[in-house]
C-alpha positions as MATLAB code, in Angstrom:
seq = 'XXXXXXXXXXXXXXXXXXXXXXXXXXXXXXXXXXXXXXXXXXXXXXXXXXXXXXXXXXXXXXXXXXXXXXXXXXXXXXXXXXXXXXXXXXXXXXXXXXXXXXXXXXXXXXXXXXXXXXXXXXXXXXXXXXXXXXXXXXXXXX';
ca = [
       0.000    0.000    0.000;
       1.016    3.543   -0.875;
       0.415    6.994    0.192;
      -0.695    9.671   -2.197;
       2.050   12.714   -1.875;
       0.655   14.485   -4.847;
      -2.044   15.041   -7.469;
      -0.689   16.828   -9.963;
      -2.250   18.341  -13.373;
      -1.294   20.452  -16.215;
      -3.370   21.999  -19.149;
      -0.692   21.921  -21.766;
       1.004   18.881  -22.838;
       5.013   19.395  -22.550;
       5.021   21.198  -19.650;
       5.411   20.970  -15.650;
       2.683   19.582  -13.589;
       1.611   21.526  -10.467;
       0.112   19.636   -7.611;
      -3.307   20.378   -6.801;
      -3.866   18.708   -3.941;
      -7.035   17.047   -5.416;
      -8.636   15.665   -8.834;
     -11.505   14.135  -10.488;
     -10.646   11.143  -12.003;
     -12.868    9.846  -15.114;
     -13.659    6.863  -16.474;
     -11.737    5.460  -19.403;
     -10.652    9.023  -20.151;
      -8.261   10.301  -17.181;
      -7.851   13.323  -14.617;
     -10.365   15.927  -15.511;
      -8.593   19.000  -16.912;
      -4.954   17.709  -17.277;
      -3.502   17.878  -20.986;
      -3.007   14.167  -21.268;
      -6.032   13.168  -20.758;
      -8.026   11.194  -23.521;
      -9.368    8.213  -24.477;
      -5.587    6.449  -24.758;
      -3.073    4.316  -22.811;
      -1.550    6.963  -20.987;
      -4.132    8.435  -19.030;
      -2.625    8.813  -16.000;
       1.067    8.670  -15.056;
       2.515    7.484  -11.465;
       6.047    7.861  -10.126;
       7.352    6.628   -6.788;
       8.304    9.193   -4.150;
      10.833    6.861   -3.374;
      12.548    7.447   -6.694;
      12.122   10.786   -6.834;
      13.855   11.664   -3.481;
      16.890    9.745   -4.551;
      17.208   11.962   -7.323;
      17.147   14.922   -5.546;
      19.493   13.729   -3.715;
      21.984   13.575   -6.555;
      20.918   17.212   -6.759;
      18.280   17.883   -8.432;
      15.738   20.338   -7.655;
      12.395   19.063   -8.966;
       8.623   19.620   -7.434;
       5.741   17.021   -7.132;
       4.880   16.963  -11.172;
       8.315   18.167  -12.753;
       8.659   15.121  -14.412;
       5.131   15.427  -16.095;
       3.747   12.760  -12.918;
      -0.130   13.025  -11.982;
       0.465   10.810   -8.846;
       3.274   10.647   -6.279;
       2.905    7.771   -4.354;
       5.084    6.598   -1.371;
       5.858    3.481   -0.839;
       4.944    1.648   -3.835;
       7.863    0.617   -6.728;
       5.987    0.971   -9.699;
       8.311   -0.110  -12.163;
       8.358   -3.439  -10.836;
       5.003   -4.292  -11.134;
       3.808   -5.869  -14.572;
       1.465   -4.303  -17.369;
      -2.293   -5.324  -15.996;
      -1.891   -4.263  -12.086;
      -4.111   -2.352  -10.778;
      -4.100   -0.223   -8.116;
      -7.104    1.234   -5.816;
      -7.787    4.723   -4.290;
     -11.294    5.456   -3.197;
     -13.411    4.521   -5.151;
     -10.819    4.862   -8.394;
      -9.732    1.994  -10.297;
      -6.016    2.337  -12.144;
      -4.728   -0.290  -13.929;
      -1.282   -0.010  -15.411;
      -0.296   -0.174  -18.965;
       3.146    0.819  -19.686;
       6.551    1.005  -17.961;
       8.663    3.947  -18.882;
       8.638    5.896  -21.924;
      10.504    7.578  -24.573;
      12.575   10.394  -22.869;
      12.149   14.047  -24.169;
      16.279   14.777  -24.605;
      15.646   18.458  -24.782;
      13.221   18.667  -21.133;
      14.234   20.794  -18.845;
      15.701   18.605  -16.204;
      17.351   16.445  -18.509;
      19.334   19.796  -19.732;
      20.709   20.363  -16.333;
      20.949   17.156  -14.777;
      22.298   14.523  -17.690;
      19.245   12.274  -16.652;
      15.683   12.051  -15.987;
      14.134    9.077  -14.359;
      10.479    9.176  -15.463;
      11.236    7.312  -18.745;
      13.099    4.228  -16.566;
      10.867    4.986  -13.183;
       6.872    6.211  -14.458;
       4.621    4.444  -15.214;
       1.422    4.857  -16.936;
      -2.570    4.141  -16.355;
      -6.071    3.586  -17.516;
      -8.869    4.702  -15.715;
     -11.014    2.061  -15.211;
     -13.381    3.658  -13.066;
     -13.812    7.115  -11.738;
     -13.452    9.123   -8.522;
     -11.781   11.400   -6.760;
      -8.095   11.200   -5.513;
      -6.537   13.631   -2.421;
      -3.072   13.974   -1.489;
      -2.838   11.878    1.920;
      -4.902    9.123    0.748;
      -3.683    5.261    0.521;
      -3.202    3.864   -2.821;
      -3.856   -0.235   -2.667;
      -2.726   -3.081   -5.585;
      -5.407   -5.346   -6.354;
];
């Protein structure tokens, strides 16, 4: 089980996510005003806080949703968990359907720090049914 650190949105593909403390999360279609939202794949993006902290510890200085994250979770190592999990918060229902992605060589943090983790470290969701998620809550596997 995880803890929910952040819920982070943007409304422009591309760019930084700020954590808003709260979203609605729709069905088959993702967090309600974020630019990646849609009916795809991707819907939703998670990265462990874990991970995160470890790079900022190399030192990098990155917010909740610099890496383009929706949800930072504590606690849980999403990269190791296979295509299909799915995770519950609420009354949300993720289930995860791809492991890294294609890195963006000319983002921001890659520029200044040589390395990014969220194409080795995020993972990506599908909404499978809707809610809404607060920073603070737990975040279960199936």
């Amino acid at each position: 089980m995880g803890k929910v650190i952040a819920v982070c949105k943007s409304s422009a593909k591309g760019t930084q996510k700020t954590n808003v403390g709260e979203a609605a999360f729709l069905e088959d279609y993702g967090i309600e005003g974020d630019a990646h939202a849609g009916k795809w794949h991707r819907q939703v993006s998670l990265l462990s806080h874990d991970r995160i902290e470890a790079f900022r510890k190399k030192g990098a200085e990155v917010a909740d949703g610099a890496f383009g994250e929706n949800l930072v979770v504590e606690g849980i190592d999403f990269k190791t968990l296979p295509v299909g999990t799915r995770f519950q918060c609420n009354e949300v229902v993720l289930e995860l359907t791809q492991i890294g992605k294609e890195c963006h060589q000319g983002c921001e943090i890659f520029q200044k720090m040589g390395d990014c983790i969220m194409p080795r470290e995020g993972v990506f969701a599908k909404v499978i049914k809707g809610g809404v998620i607060r920073t603070g809550d737990m975040l279960e596997i199936m």
